[in-house]
N, C-alpha and C positions, 0 to 999 in steps of 0.2 A: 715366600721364603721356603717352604715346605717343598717347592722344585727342585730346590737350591741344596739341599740338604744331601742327597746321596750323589750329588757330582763332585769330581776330584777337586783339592783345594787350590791344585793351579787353574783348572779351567774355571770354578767361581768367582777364581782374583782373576783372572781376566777379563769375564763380562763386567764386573765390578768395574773395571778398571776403562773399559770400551763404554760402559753407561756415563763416567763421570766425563771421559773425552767427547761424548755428544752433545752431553751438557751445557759442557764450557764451552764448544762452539756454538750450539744456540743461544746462548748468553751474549755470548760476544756479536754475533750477528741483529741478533735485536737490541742492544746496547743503544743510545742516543747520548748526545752531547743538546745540551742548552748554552746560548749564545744570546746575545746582549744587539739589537739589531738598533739602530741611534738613523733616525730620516730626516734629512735637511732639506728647504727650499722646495723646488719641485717635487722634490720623493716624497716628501711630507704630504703633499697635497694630493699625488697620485696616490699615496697609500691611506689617503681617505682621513688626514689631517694630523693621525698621532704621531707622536714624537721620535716614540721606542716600543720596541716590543721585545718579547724573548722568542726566537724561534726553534725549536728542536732539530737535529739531524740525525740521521744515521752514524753511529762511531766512525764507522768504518770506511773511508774515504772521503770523509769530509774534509772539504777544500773551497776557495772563493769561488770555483766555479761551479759547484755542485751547490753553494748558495744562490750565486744569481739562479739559475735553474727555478730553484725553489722559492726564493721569491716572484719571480715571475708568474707563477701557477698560484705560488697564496696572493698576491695583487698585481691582480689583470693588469691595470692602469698604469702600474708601475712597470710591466714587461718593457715597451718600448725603450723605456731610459736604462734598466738593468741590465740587458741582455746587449748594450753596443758599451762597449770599453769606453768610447771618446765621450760618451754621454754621459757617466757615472764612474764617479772614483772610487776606489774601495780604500779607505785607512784601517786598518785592523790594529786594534790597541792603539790607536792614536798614530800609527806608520802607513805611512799612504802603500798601496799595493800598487805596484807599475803596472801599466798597460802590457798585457802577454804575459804577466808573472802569477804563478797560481800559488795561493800560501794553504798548509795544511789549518785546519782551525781546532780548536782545543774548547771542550768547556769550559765556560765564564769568560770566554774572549768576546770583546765587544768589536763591531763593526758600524763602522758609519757609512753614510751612502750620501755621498757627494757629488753632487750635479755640476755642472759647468758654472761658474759666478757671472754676471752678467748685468749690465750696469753703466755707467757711464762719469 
């Protein structure tokens, strides 16, 4: 503060002003969202038998595809069925996500991961 004292009152409201806009951008940059991730069937078994889990993202362009990614890296096993659209469905809030459709995701949105049904 003692720097601060003999500079002009517009140039200290300006650094003032340029620390709090760095701020808010690294704020914003390290930001995350938590999401509700729901495994059925084979995703269940690939991702080592639980149910659900909450996973974290980045705020800042988080999207279906930037999940599968991420899960793919947090469960190896799961990669193959995550990462091919015809393999794994995506419902987001209970809304199936189409194949080539990417949805932005929002904290406390839950995601299922839906494998092919198969059966007879």
């Amino acid at each position: 503060f003692v720097l601060f004292q003999n500079l002009p009152h517009t140039i200290y409201r300006s650094l003032v002003t340029i620390d709090a806009e760095i701020f808010h951008k690294r704020a914003a940059a390290m930001a995350t969202i938590t999401i509700k991730i729901l495994f059925f069937a084979s995703a269940r078994e690939a991702a080592g038998g639980i149910t659900s889990a909450n996973l974290e993202l980045d705020a800042d362009g988080a999207d279906t595809q930037v999940l599968r990614a991420k899960l793919a890296v947090q469960y190896p096993k799961l990669a193959p069925l995550v990462q091919d659209e015809e393999n794994l469905t995506l419902a987001l809030n209970e809304e199936y996500v189409d194949m080539g459709e990417v949805k932005t995701l929002s904290s406390g949105d839950t995601v299922a991961l839906i494998p092919p049904i198969s059966g007879g």
